[in-house]
C-alpha positions in Angstrom: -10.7 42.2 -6.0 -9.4 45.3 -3.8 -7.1 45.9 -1.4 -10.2 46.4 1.2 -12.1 43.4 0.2 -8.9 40.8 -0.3 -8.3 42.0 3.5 -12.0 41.8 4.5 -11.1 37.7 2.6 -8.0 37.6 4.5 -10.5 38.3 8.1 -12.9 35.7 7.5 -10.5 33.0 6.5 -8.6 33.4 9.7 -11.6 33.9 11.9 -13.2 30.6 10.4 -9.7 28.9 10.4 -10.1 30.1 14.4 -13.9 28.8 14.6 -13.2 25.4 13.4 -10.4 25.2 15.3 -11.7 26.1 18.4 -14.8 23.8 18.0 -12.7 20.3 17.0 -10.1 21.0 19.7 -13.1 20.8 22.1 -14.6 18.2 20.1 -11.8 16.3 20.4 -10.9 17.0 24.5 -14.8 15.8 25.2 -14.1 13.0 23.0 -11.1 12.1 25.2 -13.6 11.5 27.7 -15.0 8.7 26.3 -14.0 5.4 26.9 -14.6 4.1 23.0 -12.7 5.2 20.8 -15.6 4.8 17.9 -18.3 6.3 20.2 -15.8 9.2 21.0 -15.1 9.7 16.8 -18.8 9.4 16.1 -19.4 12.2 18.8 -16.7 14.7 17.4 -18.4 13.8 13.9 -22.2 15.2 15.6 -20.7 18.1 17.0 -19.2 19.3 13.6 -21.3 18.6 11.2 -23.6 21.4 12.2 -20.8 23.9 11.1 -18.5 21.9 9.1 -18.7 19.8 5.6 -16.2 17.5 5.1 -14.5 18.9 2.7 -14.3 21.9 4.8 -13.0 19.6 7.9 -10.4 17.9 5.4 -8.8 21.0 4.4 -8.9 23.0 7.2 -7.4 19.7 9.9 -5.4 18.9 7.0 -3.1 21.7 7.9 -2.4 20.3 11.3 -1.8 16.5 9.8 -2.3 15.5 6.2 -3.7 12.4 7.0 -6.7 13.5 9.2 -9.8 13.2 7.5 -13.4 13.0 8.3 -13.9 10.0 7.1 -11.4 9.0 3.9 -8.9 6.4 5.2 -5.5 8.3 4.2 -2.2 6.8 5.1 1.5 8.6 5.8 4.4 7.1 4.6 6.8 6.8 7.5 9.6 4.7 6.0 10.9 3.1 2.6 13.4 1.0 1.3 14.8 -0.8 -1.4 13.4 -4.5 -1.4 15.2 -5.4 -5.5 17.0 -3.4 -8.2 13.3 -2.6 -9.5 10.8 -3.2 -6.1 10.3 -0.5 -3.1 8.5 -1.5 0.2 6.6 1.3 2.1 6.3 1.2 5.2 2.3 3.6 5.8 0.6 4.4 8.9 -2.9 4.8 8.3 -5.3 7.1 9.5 -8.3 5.7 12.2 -11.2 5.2 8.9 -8.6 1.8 7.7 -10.8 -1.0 8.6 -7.5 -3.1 8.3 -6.9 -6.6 6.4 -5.8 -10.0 6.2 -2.7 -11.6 5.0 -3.2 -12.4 1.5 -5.1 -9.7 0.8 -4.7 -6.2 -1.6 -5.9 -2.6 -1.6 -5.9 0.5 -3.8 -3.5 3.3 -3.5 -4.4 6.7 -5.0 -2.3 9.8 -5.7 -3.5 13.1 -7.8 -0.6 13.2 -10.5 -0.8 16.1 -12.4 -4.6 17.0 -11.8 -5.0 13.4 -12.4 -6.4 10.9 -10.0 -4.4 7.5 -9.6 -5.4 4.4 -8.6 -3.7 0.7 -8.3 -3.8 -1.7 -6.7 -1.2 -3.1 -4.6 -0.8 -6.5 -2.2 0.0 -5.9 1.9 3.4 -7.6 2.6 3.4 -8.4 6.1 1.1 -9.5 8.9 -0.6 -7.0 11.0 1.5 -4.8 13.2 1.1 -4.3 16.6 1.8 -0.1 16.0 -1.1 -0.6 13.0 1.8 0.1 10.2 0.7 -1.9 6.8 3.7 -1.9 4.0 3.2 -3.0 0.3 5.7 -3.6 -2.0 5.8 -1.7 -5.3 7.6 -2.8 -8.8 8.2 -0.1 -11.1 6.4 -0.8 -14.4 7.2 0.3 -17.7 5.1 3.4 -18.5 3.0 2.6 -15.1 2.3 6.1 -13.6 1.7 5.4 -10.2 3.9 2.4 -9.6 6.8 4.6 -11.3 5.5 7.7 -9.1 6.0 5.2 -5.5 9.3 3.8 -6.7 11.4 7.1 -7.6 9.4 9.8 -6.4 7.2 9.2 -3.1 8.7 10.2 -0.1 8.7 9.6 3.8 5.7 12.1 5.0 3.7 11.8 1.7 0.0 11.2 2.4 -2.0 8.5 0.2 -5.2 7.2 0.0 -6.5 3.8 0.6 -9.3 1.5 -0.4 -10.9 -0.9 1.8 -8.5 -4.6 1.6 -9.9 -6.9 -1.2 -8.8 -10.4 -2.0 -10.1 -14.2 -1.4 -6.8 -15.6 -1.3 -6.2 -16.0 2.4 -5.1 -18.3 4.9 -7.7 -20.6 6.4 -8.9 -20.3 10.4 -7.9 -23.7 10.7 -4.1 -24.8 9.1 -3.8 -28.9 8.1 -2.1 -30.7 6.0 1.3 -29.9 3.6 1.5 -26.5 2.1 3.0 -25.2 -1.4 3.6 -21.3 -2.3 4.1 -21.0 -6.5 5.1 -17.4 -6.4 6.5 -15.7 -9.8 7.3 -11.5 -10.0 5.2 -9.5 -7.9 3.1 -12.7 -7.3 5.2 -12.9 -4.0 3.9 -9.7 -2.0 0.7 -11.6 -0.8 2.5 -14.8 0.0 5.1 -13.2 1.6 2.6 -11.4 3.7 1.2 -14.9 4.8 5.0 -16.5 4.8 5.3 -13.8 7.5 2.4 -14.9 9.6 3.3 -18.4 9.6 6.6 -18.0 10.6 5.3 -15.7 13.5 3.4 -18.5 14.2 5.8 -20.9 15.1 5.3 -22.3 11.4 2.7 -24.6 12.2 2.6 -26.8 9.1 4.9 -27.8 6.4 5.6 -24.9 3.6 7.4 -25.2 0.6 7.2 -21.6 -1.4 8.7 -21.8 -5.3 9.4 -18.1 -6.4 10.8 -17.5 -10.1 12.3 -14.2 -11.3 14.0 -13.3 -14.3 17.0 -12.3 -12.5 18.6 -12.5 -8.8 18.6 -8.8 -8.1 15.1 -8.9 -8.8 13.8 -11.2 -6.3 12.4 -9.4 -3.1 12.5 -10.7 0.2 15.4 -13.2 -0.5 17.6 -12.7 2.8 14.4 -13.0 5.1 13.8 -15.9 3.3 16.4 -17.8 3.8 16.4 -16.6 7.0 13.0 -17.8 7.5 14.1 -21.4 6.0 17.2 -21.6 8.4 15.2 -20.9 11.3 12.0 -23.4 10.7 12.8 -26.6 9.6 8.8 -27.2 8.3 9.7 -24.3 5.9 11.7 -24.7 2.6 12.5 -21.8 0.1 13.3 -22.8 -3.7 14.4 -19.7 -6.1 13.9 -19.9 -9.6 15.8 -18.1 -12.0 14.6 -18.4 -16.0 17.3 -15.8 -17.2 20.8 -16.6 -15.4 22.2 -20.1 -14.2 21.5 -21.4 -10.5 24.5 -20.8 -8.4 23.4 -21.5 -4.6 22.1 -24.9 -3.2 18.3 -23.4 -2.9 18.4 -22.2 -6.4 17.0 -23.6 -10.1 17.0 -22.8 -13.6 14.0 -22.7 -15.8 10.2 -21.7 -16.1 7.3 -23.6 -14.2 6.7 -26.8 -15.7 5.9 -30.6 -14.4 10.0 -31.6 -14.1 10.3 -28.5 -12.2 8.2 -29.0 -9.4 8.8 -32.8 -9.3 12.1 -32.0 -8.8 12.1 -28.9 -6.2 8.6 -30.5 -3.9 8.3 -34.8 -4.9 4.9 -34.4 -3.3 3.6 -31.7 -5.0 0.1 -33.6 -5.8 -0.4 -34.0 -2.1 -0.2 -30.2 -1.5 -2.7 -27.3 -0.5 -1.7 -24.7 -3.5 -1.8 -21.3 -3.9 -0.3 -19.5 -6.5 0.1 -15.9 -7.8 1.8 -14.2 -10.5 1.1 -13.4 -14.3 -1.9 -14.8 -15.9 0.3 -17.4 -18.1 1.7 -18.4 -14.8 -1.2 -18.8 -13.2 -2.7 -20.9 -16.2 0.2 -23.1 -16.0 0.2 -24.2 -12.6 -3.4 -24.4 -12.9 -3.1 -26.9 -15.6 -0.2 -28.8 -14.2 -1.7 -28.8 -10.5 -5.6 -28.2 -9.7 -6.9 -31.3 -11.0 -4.6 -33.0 -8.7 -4.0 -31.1 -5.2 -6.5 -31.2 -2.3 -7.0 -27.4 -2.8 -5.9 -25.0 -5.1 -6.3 -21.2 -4.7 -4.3 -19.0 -7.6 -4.6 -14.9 -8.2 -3.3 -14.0 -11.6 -1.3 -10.1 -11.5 -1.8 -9.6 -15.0 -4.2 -11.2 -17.4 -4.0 -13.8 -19.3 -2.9 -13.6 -22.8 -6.7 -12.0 -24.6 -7.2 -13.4 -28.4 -10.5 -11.8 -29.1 -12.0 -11.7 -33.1 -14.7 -9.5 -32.7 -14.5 -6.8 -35.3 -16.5 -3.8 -36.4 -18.2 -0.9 -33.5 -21.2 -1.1 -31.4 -23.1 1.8 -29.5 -22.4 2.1 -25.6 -25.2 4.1 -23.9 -24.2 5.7 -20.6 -27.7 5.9 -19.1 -26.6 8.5 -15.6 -25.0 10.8 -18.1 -27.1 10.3 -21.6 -24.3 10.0 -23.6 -23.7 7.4 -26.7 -20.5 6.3 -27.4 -18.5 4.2 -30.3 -16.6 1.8 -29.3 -14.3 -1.1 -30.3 -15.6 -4.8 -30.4 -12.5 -6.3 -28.9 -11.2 -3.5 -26.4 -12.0 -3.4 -22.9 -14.8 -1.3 -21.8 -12.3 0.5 -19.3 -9.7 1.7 -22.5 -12.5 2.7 -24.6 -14.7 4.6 -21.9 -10.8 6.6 -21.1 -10.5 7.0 -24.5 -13.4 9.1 -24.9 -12.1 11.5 -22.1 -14.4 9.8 -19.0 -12.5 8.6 -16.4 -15.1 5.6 -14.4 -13.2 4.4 -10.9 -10.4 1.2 -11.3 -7.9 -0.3 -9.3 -6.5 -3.4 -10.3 -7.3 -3.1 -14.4 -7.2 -7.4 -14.2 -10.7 -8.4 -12.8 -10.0 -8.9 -9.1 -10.9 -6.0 -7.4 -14.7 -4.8 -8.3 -13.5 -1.1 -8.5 -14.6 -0.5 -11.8 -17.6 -2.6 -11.7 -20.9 -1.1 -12.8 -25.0 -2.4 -13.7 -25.7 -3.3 -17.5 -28.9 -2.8 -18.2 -29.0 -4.4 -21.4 -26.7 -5.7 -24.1 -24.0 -8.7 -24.3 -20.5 -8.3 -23.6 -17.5 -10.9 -23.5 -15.3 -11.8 -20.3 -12.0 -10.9 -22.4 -10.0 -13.2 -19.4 -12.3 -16.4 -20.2 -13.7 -15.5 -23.4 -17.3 -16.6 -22.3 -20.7 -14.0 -23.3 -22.4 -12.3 -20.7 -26.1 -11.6 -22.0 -28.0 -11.6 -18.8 -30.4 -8.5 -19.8 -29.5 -6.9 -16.1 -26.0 -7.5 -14.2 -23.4 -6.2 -13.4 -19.8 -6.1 -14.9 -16.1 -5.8 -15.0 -15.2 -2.5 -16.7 -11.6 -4.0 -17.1 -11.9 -7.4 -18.2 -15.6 -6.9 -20.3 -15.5 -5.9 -24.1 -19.0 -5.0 -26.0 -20.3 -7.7 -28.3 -23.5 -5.8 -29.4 -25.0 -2.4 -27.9 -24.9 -2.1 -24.5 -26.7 0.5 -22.0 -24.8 0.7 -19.1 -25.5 2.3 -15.3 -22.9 5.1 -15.9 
């Protein structure tokens, strides 16, 4: 390119960087006009579309404040801290398109890392805020790119994006009865999150919450706990530890089992349950609780342990794209799709989500948490949790 025509580029840039501007600053004082909010967005929206593409409107208003879009809900990170020797809570404010959450539930974060697209998912740690703030809490995994990228790299005034809140696991409309938390690792972010709303609440029913880490300095939240306990008599706080000795009075040694919980909550059997953590957790307290309890709700953070025998390839058919792929018997769908290069949307990678869910149109696959066969001729599945037991054509 020239001198003339880069200057002639140079011209245009600035008088369309001028055009757009002019047109959403008076977009958005007639929108100020309007006494809804939404009907006052939806009108800015009309008046620009005419001259403006989204992606146009994104980069251009995103060099007045990263986290305007025109309609991605983006959120800025406007304060961090430690919360254990291996955790981070951020504290993110998001943009107007967050549709917002309950406590209990989770959401997807996504960075671009090295030309890469991220995504995870992560629980919401607190209530809803009055200044519309949300804050997760992130452990840094081994090898985990994004969780590794939050903990030691991401910074106050970063911008990320957010996926709509997911998650069944929530507190009822209507509170009765006696109340038990099981809590173990990272299972605590969506319990604290409802800890935090009861206690805001007055603590309207009995809670005992059960949380078991490897180590003291890994437990998050543990001074607002036992503030939270000192404060509300209906609430009790038990910390398990299954690699150093209990010291304190609300302290115990040892893994989940019956003698355990017998001995931390007597009336454990008479208890609404949830409980969240790895799969084997899950599948413990499961086994040692559900058949008893009055209700029991459980979200496992990792699966459980997958013992699959099926050996030998089949032939995945990507119908959108034509393409016919190799794969393993026994791998998740989701490895070998990213193994051949393609890169299909996820989140959570443990079945809880539905970001990487897609149509089958024909074939049988096996749920690799439950080890049951899917052979409905046309479904849906789990890209994560699925593995191919004979040819499949999938809607990809």
């Amino acid at each position: 390119m020239g001198r003339g025509e880069r200057i002639i580029s140079a011209e245009w840039n600035i008088h369309l960087y001028r055009h757009v501007y002019l047109r959403l600053y008076s977009s958005l004082m007639n929108a100020r006009l309007k006494p809804d909010p939404a009907a006052g967005a939806s009108r800015l929206r009309r008046l620009l579309k005419p001259v403006v593409t989204p992606v146009v409107f994104d980069f251009w208003a995103s060099r007045f404040n990263r986290s305007w879009s025109w309609d991605r809900p983006l959120a800025r990170i406007v304060a961090r801290e430690q919360a254990s020797r291996d955790a981070v809570t951020l504290v993110l404010k998001p943009n107007r398109h967050w549709t917002g959450f309950q406590p209990g539930q989770h959401l997807n974060l996504s960075v671009e890392l090295n030309g890469t697209r991220v995504t995870r998912s992560y629980s919401l740690t607190a209530p809803p805020r009055a200044d519309g703030c949300i804050s997760v809490t992130v452990k840094g995994i081994e090898g985990g790119k994004l969780s590794r990228y939050l903990c030691q790299q991401a910074q106050v005034g970063d911008v990320l994006e957010l996926g709509p809140a997911f998650g069944e696991m929530i507190l009822p409309q209507r509170l009765q009865g006696r109340w038990l938390f099981l809590a173990a690792g990272s299972g605590i972010t969506p319990l604290m999150a409802m800890v935090r709303t009861l206690a805001a609440r007055g603590m309207p029913v009995p809670l005992d919450l059960v949380y078991w880490a490897r180590s003291r300095d890994e437990l998050c939240f543990a001074s607002e706990l036992r503030e939270l306990a000192a404060a509300h008599p209906n609430f009790r706080v038990h910390f398990a530890l299954t690699r150093e000795l209990s010291l304190a009075a609300d302290e115990a040694a040892g893994r989940i089992d019956a003698a355990m919980l017998r001995s931390l909550v007597s009336d454990a059997d008479a208890r609404h349950v949830y409980a969240c953590g790895p799969g084997g957790f899950v599948d413990t307290a499961r086994s040692l609780l559900a058949a008893n309890v009055p209700t029991f709700h459980a979200e496992a953070f990792s699966a459980p342990p997958r013992v699959v025998e099926d050996n030998g390839s089949v032939q995945v058919t990507l119908a959108a794209s034509g393409r016919t792929l190799s794969v393993a018997r026994g791998q998740s769908l989701l490895t070998a799709l990213e193994a051949e290069g393609l890169r299909p949307d996820s989140g959570c990678r443990m079945g809880i989500c539905n970001t990487c869910a897609c149509g089958k149109a024909s074939g049988t696959t096996r749920n690799l948490n439950t080890g049951d066969l899917e052979d409905e001729p046309v479904s849906a599945l789990k890209l994560c949790i699925s593995s191919a037991v004979g040819d499949l054509v999938l809607d990809l």
